[in-house]
N, C-alpha and C positions, 0 to 999 in steps of 0.2 A: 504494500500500500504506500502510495506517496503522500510526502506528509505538505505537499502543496498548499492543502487546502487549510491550512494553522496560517501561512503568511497572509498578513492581513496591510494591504497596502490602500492607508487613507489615513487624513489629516488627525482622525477623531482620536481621544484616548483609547486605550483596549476596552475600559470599563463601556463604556457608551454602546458599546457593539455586543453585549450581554444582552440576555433575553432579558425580558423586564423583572421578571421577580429577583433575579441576578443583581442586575443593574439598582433595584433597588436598597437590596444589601448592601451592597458596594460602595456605593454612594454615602450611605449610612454610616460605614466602618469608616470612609475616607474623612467624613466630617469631623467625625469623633477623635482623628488626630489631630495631639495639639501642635503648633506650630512649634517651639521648643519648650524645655523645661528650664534653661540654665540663663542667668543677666549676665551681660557684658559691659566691658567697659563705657561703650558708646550705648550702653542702654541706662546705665547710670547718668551719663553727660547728658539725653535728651531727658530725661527724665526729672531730674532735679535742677539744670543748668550749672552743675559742676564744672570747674576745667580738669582736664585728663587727672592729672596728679593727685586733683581731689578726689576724685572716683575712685582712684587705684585702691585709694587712702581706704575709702569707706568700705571698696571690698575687701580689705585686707582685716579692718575690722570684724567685719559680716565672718568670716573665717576664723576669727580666733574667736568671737563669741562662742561661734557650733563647734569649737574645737576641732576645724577642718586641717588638715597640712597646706604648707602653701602652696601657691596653683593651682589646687582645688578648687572645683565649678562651686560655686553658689546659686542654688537655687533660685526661682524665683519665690518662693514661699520662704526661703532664707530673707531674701532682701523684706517681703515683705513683713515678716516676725519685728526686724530690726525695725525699719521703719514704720510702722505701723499704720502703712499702703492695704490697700487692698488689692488683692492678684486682677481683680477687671479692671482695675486702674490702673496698672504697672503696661498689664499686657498691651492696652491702648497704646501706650506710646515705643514700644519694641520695635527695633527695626530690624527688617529683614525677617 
């Protein structure tokens, strides 16, 4: 059997070309990921209007609160504990 008929040549995602009941799981599960878990530095600077150094500062903080090592991600519910953000208001301003 040739496996021909799997190549699927068009602009659409794969999801889209699922039967619907498919398609609708799918959809489902893709929403439900979250865009990231971890703040960065440049999510610190929009966020607050820090300049870089400050930020570094704040997440270096954020890290020895939780008893993280350094260079450890910081979450975004990290940032939030410390500052007492709420995660729908952090996530608003996340970039990328």
């Amino acid at each position: 059997m040739n496996a021909d008929f799997l190549k699927v040549t068009t602009n659409y995602p794969a999801y889209l070309l699922l039967p619907g009941h498919l398609k609708t799981s799918m959809t489902t599960v893709l929403s439900k990921i979250p865009v990231r878990a971890v703040i960065h530095i440049k999510d610190v600077e929009n966020i607050t209007g820090m300049k870089d150094s400050a930020a570094r500062k704040l997440l270096q903080k954020i890290r020895k609160t939780f008893n993280k090592p350094k260079g450890a991600f910081v979450t975004i519910k990290d940032f939030c504990m410390h500052t007492g953000m709420s995660e729908e208001e952090v996530k608003e301003y996340l970039i990328g």
